[in-house]
C-alpha positions as CSV (number, residue, x, y, z in Angstrom):
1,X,85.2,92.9,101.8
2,X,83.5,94.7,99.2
3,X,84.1,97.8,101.0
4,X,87.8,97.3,100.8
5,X,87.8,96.2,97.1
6,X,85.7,99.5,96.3
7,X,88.3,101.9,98.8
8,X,91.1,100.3,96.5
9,X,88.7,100.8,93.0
10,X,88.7,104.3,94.1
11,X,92.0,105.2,94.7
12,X,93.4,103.6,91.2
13,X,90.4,105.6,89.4
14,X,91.7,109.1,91.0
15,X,95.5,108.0,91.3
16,X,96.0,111.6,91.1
17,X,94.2,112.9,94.1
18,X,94.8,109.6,95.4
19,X,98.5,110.4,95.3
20,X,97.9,114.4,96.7
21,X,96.5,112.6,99.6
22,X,98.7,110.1,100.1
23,X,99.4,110.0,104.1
24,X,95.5,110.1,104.6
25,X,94.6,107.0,101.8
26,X,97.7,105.3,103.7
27,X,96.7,105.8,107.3
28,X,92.7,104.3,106.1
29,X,94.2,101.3,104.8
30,X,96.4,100.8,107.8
31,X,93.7,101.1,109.7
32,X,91.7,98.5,108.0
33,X,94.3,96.3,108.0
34,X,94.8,96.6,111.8
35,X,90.8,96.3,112.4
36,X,89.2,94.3,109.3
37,X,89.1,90.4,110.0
38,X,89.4,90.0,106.2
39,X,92.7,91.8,106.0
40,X,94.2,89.8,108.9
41,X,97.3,87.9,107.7
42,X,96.4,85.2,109.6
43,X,92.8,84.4,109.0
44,X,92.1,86.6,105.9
45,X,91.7,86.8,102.3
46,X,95.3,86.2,100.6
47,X,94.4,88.3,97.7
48,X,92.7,91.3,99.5
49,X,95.8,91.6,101.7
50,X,98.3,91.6,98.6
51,X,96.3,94.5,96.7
52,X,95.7,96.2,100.1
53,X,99.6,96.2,100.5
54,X,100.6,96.5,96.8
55,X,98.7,100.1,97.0
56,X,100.1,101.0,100.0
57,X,103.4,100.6,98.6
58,X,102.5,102.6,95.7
59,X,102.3,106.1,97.7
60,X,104.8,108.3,98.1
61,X,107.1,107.7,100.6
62,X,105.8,110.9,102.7
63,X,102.5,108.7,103.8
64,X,104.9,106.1,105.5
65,X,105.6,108.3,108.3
66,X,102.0,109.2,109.2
């Protein structure tokens, strides 16, 4: 869990390179979503889930294809 809060820390303290890399950040946090317990819908944390997806939705629409 606290890796996940930190991963999302990181990426709203360099929004900017955060944003140049946007298909890479995206495909991480998919990949923790599909592979963390925590970020299961089902079984895991409610609020970890909603920032993991609110950031996700904050990258350009380019990352959604990767």
């Amino acid at each position: 869990m606290r890796e996940v809060r930190a991963l999302l820390d990181l990426m709203r303290e360099n929004k900017t390179r955060a944003q140049e890399m946007a298909a890479l950040c995206a495909s991480v946090l998919r990949l923790a979503s599909h592979h963390l317990t925590i970020l299961d819908p089902e079984v895991g944390e409610e609020e970890l889930i909603k920032a993991v997806a609110a950031e996700v939705a904050k990258l350009p629409a380019l990352s959604r294809s990767v």
